[in-house]
C-alpha angles and dihedrals in degrees: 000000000000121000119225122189110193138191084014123156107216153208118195097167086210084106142317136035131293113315111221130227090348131152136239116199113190126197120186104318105339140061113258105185138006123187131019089012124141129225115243128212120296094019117145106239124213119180119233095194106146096001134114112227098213122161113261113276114255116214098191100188121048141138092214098198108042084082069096083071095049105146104005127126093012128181097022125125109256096262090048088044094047104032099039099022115022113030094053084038090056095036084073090051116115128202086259092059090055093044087058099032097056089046089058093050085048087050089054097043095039087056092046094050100253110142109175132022142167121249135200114184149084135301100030096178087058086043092051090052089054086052091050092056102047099038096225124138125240140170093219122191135181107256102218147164129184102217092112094055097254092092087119086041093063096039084059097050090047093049097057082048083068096046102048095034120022111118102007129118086065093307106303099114122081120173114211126182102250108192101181111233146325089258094047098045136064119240083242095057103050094046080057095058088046092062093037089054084046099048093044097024085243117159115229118225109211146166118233145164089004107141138014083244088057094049091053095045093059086038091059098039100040108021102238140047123308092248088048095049092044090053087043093063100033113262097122089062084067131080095265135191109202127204125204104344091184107148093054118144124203090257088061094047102061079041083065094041103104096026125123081234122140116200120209117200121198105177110177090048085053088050104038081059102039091239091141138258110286110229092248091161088049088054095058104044086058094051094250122155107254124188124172126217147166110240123214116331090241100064091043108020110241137014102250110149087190090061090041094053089044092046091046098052100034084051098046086047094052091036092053099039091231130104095199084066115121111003116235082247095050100043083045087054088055093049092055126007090014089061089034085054090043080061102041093240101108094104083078109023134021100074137048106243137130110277103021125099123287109242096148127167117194103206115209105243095181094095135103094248097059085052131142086027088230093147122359095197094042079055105050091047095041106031100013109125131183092257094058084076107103099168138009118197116187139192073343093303118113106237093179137348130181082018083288112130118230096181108042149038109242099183094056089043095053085043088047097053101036094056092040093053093051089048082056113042095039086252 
C-alpha cells in the first residue's frame, strides 16, 4: 500500500528553505513524489496540518547497548571509565543483553526520530535481530582489539558478518569493520583491517583523535600525532568513519581533504568526559564531511540527535567566540545528510527526494516552543525536542505515528532491560 502525506510543510535538505503546504507520496520502500503531487486510489492517507516533513535524524556513531550502562560509572575521565568501569562491566554482557539492550536503544531512537544509525559493539547477530524487529536502519561493526590474542579472530568473524549480512533486511543493514582504536590496537592489526576494507570494500568504524591521553600515547609510541600515524600506514586510503576526532589541527585537516574519510562529532559525550571540543566549524570550512552523533548512552546520557544539534552549535559559537559560528542549516545538515554521507549511505537517506528511501520523520509544530513560526529551521535545531516526533515512516513502513509504536512492545521492552541492567550491574 502506498503512503501519502498531504498539506505538509517540508523540509527535504537537498536544497532550499521550508516548502509550504506541499505533498509526499510514497510507494513500497522509496519516495515517489514530493511537491505538488496527488494521492491515488487506495493510498493511505496521513494529514500534515500543523507538522514539519523533515527527513529522519542519523546518529552515525553509537554503542546501542550500553544504554544498559545508562548512568554507571558516571563523572570519570574516558581511560578511568573504559579500563576500570566499562570494559569489566561489558566483559559480563550475553548475546541476550545485547538483544534487549539494543531494542531498548531502537525504542528511544525510534521515539526521538532518529531512522538510521552506526553501531560499534558485540554480538551483532543478536544486534541484527533487534534491527528486524524494530524496523530501524543501522550501519553495525564488530568493535574489536587484539590485545588478547584473538584480534584475527575477530577480523574473520567480521568478515563472515559481511558476507552473510551486508545489505539484507531490505536493505537496511550494512555491516562495517569496526577496530577499535589506534591505543587499543596494534599497528599490525590495523594495517590488517585496511587491506581487509580494500580487498571487500568494506568501511572501517573507528575511534580517533578522541582524548589528550590518546594523543601522548601515539606520540610516545610512534613518534608523532595519531592522524599522522593512521595516513602513514594506509587507513586513510580506506573508506573511514571517524569518531571523535577531537585533537585535529588544521594540518591534519587539508591531509584529510580529498579522503574518503567521515567525521562523527559527539559532542556531549566529548564534553560529559572532558575529551575537548572538536573544531566542527573548522571541518566545514574545509569541506570536510561532518556528521553528528550521540555516542554510547553511558558516556551522555541518552541518544537524543535534537540535544546533540542544539549542544553542538551553542558550544562551537562560545568556543569560537562567534555567534555567527555554525548556521541553523548547516548544523541541521549535520544532523541529518551530513551523518547519512559519514556512513556512505547518503545515495538512499538523508534527504527528501524522489527515489531515495523513505525515512521520513513528521515533527509536531503545534508547540510553544516552534512559536511564532519565525524560522523553521532556526527552531528545529535550537528548540526541537524528542517529543515534537509525531510520526516516524521508514524504508516506507510507519514505525510510529502519533508517537504510537506499530514494531515494537514498549512496555516489555522497558520491563526486559530494566531487570537485566540491575542483574548486571548488582542493582
Amino acid at each position: 500500500m502506498a503512503i501519502y502525506i498531504e498539506d505538509i510543510d517540508y523540509l527535504s535538505m537537498a536544497a532550499g528553505p521550508v516548502i509550504e503546504h506541499g505533498a509526499i507520496r510514497i510507494e513500497g520502500q522509496k519516495i515517489v513524489s514530493i511537491g505538488a503531487c496527488k494521492a491515488e486510489p487506495g493510498d493511505e492517507i496521513l494529514s500534515g496540518r500543523n507538522k514539519l516533513a523533515m527527513p529522519g535524524l542519523v546518529n552515525s556513531h553509537n554503542h546501542a547497548a550500553m544504554v544498559l550502562l545508562r548512568g554507571y560509572a558516571d563523572d570519570l575521565p574516558l581511560m578511568q571509565w573504559l579500563h576500570e568501569k566499562i570494559f569489566p562491566a561489558e566483559a559480563r554482557l550475553t548475546g541476550e543483553d545485547i538483544y534487549w539492550g539494543t531494542l531498548l536503544a531502537h525504542l528511544e531512537m525510534i521515539k526521538g526520530g532518529t531512522t538510521a544509525y552506526a553501531d560499534m559493539y558485540f554480538f551483532l547477530e543478536e544486534s541484527i535481530w533487534a534491527m528486524e524487529e524494530s524496523g530501524i536502519r543501522a550501519a553495525l561493526a564488530m568493535g574489536a582489539t587484539d590485545g588478547d590474542g584473538r584480534g584475527d579472530e575477530k577480523l574473520a568473524a567480521n568478515i563472515k558478518l559481511h558476507q552473510e549480512f551486508d545489505g539484507h533486511l531490505d536493505g537496511r543493514l550494512k555491516i562495517m569493520l569496526g577496530p577499535h582504536a589506534p591505543y587499543t590496537c596494534s599497528e599490525s592489526y590495523l594495517r590488517k583491517n585496511v587491506e581487509v576494507s580494500l580487498e571487500h570494500d568494506i568501511p572501517i568504524h573507528i575511534h580517533i583523535a578522541e582524548t589528550e591521553n590518546e594523543m601522548e600515547i601515539i606520540a610516545k609510541e610512534k613518534g608523532m600525532r595519531v592522524v599522522p600515524y593512521l595516513d602513514q600506514i594506509g587507513l586513510f586510503d580506506a573508506k573511514v568513519l571517524a569518531a571523535h576526532m577531537v585533537h585535529v589541527n588544521e594540518e591534519e585537516m587539508d591531509l584529510l581533504q580529498g579522503k574518503s574519510v567521515g567525521l562523527s562529532i559527539a559532542t556531549q559525550s566529548e564534553m560529559k568526559l572532558a575529551s575537548g571540543i572538536a573544531p566542527v566549524a573548522a571541518y566545514l570550512k574545509k569541506g570536510l564531511t561532518v556528521g553528528l552523533s550521540t555516542d554510547g548512552a553511558s558516556s551522555n546520557n541518552d541518544l537524543d540527535m535534537w540535544e546533540e544539534m542544539r549542544t553542538t552549535s551553542f558550544l562551537q559559537k562560545v568556543a569560537l567566540m562567534d555567534s555567527t559560528a555554525l548556521s541553523p542549516y548547516d548544523t541541521l545538515t549535520m544532523g541529518t545528510l551530513g551523518s547519512a554521507k559519514a556512513m556512505a549511505m547518503a545515495q538512499e537517506v538523508g534527504t527528501l527526494e524522489t527515489g531515495k528511501k523513505a525515512d521520513i520523520i513528521l515533527v509536531d509544530l503545534q508547540q510553544p516552543h516552534f512559536c511564532p513560526r519565525t524560522d523553521l529551521v532556526s527552531h528545529l535545531v535550537h528548540c526541537g525536542k524528542a517529543a515534537d516526533v509525531d510520526t516516524v515512516i521508514l524504508d516506507g513502513k510507519i514505525l510510529m505515528e502519533k508517537r504510537e509504536l506499530r514494531t515494537i512492545d514498549e512496555e516489555k521492552i522497558l520491563y526486559e532491560a530494566e531487570r537485566r541492567a540491575r542483574v548486571l550491574l548488582n542493582l
